[in-house]
N, C-alpha and C positions, 0 to 999 in steps of 0.2 A: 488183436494187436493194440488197440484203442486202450484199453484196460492195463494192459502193459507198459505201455510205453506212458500212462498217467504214475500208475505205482512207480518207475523206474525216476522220471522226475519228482514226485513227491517224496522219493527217499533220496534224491540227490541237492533236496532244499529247495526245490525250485515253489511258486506258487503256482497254482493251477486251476481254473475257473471250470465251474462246472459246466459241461455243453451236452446235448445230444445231435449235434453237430458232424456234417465229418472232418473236423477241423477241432483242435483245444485252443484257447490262449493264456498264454503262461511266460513266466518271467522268474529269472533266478536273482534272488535280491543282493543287490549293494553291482548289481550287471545289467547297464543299460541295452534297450531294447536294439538297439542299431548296435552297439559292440557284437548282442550276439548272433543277430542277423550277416554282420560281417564277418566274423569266424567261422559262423557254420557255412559262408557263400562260399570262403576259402576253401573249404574243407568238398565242396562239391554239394551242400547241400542248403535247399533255396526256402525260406519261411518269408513269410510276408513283415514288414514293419509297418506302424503307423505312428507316423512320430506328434501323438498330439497329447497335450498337456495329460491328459487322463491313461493314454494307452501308451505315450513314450518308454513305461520300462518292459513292456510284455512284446510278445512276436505270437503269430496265427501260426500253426503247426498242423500241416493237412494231415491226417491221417492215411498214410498210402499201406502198400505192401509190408506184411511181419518184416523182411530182411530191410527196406527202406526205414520202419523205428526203429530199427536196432539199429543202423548208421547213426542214425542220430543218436 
């Protein structure tokens, strides 16, 4: 699901840092970090923010269960 859910953002424009993590960080550009932290809370689903001069446009994205990436 890791691998999936990278390609499905990297064809949705977003950017995405490399990790071997069970977590990605990634950001879809000209969409700040807390906008989309707050749509997807809306939406029932929870990513971390760190709102600091460097990481403010990106969100932490745990890697869960295949049907949990595909919500997202």
């Amino acid at each position: 699901s890791r691998s999936e859910l990278i390609a499905q953002l990297l064809a949705g424009g977003w950017q995405v840092f490399p990790s071997s993590a069970n977590f990605i960080f990634a950001g879809s550009p000209g969409t700040s970090g807390q906008r989309i932290a707050s749509q997807l809370r809306d939406a029932g689903i929870l990513v971390r923010h760190f709102p600091g001069p460097r990481t403010e446009p990106f969100v932490r994205i745990t890697i869960g269960a295949t049907a949990e990436c595909l919500a997202l």
